[in-house]
Each structure stands twice: as C-alpha cells, then as structure tokens.
N, C-alpha and C positions, 0 to 999 in steps of 0.2 A: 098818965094815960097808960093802960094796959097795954101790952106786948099785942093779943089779939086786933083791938081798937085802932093799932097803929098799922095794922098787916092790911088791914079793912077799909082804913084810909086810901093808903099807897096805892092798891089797886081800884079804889074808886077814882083816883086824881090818875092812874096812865088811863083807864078807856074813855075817860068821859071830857078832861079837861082838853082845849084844844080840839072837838072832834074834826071839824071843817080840816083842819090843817093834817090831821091824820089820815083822813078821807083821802083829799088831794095826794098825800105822800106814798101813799098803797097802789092808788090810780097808775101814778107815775113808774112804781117800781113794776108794777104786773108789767102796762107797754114795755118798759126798757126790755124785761125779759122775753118776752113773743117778741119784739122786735131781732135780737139778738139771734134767740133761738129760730124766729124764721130764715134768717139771712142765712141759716147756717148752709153751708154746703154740705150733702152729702151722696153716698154712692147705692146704688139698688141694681138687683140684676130679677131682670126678667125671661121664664119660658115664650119665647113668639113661636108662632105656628110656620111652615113651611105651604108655601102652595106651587107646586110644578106644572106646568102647561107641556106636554110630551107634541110629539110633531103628529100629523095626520097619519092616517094607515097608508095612504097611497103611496107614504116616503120609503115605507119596510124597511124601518129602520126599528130596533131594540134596544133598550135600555137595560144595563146588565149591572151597573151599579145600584146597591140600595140608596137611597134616598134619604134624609135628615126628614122629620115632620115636625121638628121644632126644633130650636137653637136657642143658644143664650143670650141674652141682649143686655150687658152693663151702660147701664146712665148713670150721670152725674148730672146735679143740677140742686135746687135750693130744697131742702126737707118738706116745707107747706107743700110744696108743686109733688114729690115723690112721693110723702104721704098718701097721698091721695089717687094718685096713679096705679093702675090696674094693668096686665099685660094686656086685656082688651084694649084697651087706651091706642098703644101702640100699632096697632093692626096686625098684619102678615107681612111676610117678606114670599116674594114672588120669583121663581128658577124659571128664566124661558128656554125651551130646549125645543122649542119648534124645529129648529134647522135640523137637530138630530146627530150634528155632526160637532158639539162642543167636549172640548176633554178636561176642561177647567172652568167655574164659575166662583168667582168672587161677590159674597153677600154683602148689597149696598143697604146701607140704611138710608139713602134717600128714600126708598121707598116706604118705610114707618112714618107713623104721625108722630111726631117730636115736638110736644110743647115749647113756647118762647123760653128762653132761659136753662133748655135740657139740653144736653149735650150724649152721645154715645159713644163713650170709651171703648166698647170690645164690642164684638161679634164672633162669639166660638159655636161653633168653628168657624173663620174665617171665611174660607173658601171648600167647594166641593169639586171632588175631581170624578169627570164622567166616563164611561167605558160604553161602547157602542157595538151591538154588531148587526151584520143586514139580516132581514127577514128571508128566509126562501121556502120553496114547498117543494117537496119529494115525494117519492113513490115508496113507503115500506113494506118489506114482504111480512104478515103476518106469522107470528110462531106459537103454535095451542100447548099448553103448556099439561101436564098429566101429575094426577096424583090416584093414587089408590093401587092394584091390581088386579087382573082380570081373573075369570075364571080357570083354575088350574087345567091345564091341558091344552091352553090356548094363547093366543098372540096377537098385539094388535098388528095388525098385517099394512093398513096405510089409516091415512090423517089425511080428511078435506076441506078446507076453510072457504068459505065465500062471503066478502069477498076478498082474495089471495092475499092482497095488500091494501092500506090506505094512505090518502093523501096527509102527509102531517106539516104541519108551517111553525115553523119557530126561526129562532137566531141559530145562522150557521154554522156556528162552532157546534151546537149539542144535535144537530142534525147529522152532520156528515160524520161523525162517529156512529149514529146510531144504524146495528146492523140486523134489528129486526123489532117490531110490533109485539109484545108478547097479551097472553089473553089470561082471563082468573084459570086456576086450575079445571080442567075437566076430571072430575070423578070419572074413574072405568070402575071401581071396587065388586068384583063378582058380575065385570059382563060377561056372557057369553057368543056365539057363533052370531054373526050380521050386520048390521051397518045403525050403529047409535050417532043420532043427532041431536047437538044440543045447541041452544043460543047463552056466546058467553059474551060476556064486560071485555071490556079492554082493560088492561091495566090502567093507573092514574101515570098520567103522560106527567117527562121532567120537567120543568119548572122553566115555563115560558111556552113549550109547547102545546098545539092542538092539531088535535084529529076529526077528521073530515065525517067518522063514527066513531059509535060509542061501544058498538057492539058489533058480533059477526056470527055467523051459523058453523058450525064444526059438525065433520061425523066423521066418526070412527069407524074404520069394518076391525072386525071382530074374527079372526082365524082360528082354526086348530093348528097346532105347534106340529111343522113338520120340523121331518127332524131326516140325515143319511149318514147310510154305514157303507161302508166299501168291504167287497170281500173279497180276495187275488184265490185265482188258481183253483176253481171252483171244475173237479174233474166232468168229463160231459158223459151221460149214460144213452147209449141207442139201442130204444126199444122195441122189439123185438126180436132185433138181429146182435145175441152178445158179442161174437165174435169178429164182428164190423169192426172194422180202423175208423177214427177220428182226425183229423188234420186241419188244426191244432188238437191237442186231446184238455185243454182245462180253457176258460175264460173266467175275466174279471167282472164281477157283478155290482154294481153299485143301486142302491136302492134309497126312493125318497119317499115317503110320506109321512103320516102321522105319527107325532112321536111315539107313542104309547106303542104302538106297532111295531117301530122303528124296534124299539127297546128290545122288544119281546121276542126278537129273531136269534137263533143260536146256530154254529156255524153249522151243524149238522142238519140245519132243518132246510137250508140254501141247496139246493143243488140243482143243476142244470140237464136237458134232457134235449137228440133229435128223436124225430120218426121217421122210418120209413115207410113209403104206402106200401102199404101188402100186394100188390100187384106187380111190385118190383121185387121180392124178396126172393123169389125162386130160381134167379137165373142172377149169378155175376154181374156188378156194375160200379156207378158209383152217383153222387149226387150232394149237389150245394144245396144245403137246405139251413133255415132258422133255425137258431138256440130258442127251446122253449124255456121260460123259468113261472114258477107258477108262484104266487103269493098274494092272495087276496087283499085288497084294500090298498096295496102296493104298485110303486110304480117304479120297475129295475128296467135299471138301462146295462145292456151287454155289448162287450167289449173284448172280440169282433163278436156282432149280430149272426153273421151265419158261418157253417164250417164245411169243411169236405168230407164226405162219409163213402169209405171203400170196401165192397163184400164180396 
C-alpha cells in the first residue's frame, strides 16, 4: 500500500469511525469548559451616575462644594452575570442634602441594583465631604465703570446711576466682601459739554450670586475743565486820583475757571483796581471801597475784597 493510500485511510478511520462516541465526547468537553469558565469569578468596574436632592430655598442654605456626577463602582461576581451587565444595570446612587446642613456623606451601595451573586467591592470615592454656607440678600452700591475719553477741554464733572444699588442674594462669605456692583464700561470717547445717558448691563455676578437687575440707566454730565492760579501781591491802582494812598497797597487774587482761560493769564495782565466817585475827588477825604479786578469769563476771588483809600 502506498504511503498516500495509507495517510487517506488514517484519516478516514479518526472522523468517521466511532462517530456517536465522538459526538458524545465533544458535547461533554464544550459543557466542562462554559461550565468552568462560567463559574469563573471575576472583577468589573463601572461609571454610576450621581443624583443630589439639594434642600428647598426656604432653608438659604448654599452648596459650595462641587459635586461627583459619577463615581466608580467595583463588582465582583461570576463572568456570565458581569458580561452582560451594563452601568445602566446598576442604577444611580442618590446624595440627600435636603437638611443642608451635612459636612460628610458616605456613598451606600444599598442603593444600586446588585444582581444575586454580585457583590461590590469599592466605591471611589468613598465618601463626599460638604461645605455649606447661608443665603443672604444685601443692598449694593452700584459702580459705572468708564472707558474712552472726553472731549479735550473738558471733564466729567459727576456720574448718576438709577437705580443707586441692588439687591444681590448669594452665600455669605462672597456677599459681605463685596464692596460694590460694577456695570459694562460706559464709553465717553469725544463727549462733550451735558449730561449723556446711557443703559448699561451689569457685570456677570460671582458664582453663586444674583441680582435683583440686570441693568441700570447712567448719565454722565459732561463739564469744561476749570482749572485756578493764585497770584500774591497784585499792586492796587486808584483811578483817577494817582496820588491817593491805598491801605493795604497789593491784594492776593486767586482765579477759577476754564482751563483754557485759566492757562492764558500772564502775571502782567492781572491787576487790580479802586474808583473813586468823581464827586468826592475835589475836596480831602477817605473811603472803604471794593477791589475791582476785571477778567472776562473768570471768576477771582480777592483777598481782602475791599481796601482804605486816603486823598
């Protein structure tokens, strides 16, 4: 018999002779292994969801800690049973914080759906630690906030808000630090002389807090830039009597208005002046009269206002 003839045999006699008892023997060997391999134990970790129930608003209480919205959940239990297991399976685990007043919760897996035979090894994190603080509401003063500037020669002279302040609610720590309301910038960029009103935004309020508005009306007035020089010892001239005595003979002039004006005064152009009426001039006397000082658009204050004049 040929070497082929014999290779041709051999494997015609293992698939075909005995099939029944083959059959049976393969059967048996599949079971033993699922059997085996079901039993096996093994370990799976799943994402669960977090669900929080916070306390009613009546309680004003604040939640300052962040919060887990999922956790880890290790089970152990038979491979067939975790195969096929889904974190949905499991459900959520549930933080009650109704009281408002807890500083520690520990996460129970009673509350998951735990098939027969699963067990839950860990929960990380474990536990969550809370930070609380009370609600309050206050009164803030509003602060308008500026950007640009005005037209050259001029000044914003006052800032009106309505309304003044608002009522803001949040947790008491970021309240009672807070020492004003601020608003989006108001543009001035080339106003001029009068009273601009605009409606601004409030800034976006810190984290946790609100405001009772969203907005406020501002107006700006709008000045010319005064501006003051002082001048000492400004001699006094009485006109038309030269040889009159003065008593004091100079006064102090101080002068306010417009800058531009302000600027443009030189000490020689400053000077001070009495009169005598002409109906006294002709006979010896004397007379407390006002320091005239003359300067258009100006407003000098003198310093003393009147003097003694003796002829």
């Amino acid at each position: 018999m040929s070497i082929a003839t014999r290779i041709s045999t051999f494997w015609r006699s293992a698939l075909f002779d005995n099939v029944g008892l083959k059959v049976v023997s393969m059967v048996c060997a599949l079971a033993i292994y699922a059997f085996i391999h079901g039993a096996e134990t093994v370990q799976r970790t799943f994402s669960v969801g977090v669900v929080s129930v916070m306390p009613p608003d009546a309680a004003n209480r604040q939640l300052r800690t962040p919060l887990p919205t999922e956790v880890g959940v290790t089970v152990r239990g038979p491979r067939t049973e975790l195969d096929r297991m889904t974190a949905g399976d499991l459900g959520s685990l549930k933080l009650d914080l109704r009281t408002g007043h807890e500083t520690k919760l520990e996460l129970d897996a009673e509350a998951l759906s735990i098939p027969a035979g699963v067990k839950v090894e860990q929960i990380f994190p474990a536990s969550v630690n809370i930070r609380w603080d009370d609600v309050v509401n206050s009164k803030i003063k509003i602060q308008v906030t500026r950007t640009g500037e005005v037209e050259t020669g001029f000044v914003v002279q006052s800032t009106l808000v309505d309304p003044e302040a608002v009522l803001v609610r949040g947790p008491r720590s970021v309240v009672d630090v807070m020492q004003s309301v601020r608003t989006v910038p108001f543009d001035i960029t080339g106003l001029g002389e009068g009273t601009h009103k605009r409606v601004l935004a409030l800034d976006v309020p810190p984290d946790g807090i609100v405001y009772d508005a969203e907005e406020v009306t501002a107006a700006i007035e709008v000045a010319r830039e005064q501006r003051t020089a002082s001048f000492a010892a400004v001699a006094i001239e009485v006109i038309g009597m030269p040889k009159a005595k003065v008593q004091p003979q100079v006064v102090n002039i101080r002068v306010k208005g417009p800058a531009e004006l302000v600027r443009s005064l030189e000490r020689v152009s400053v000077f001070a002046r009495v009169e005598i009426p002409e109906a006294d001039r002709g006979k010896p006397g004397s007379l407390l009269t006002k320091v005239i000082v003359d300067l258009p658009g100006l407003d000098p204050i003198i310093e003393p206002e009147s003097v003694l004049v003796k002829w």
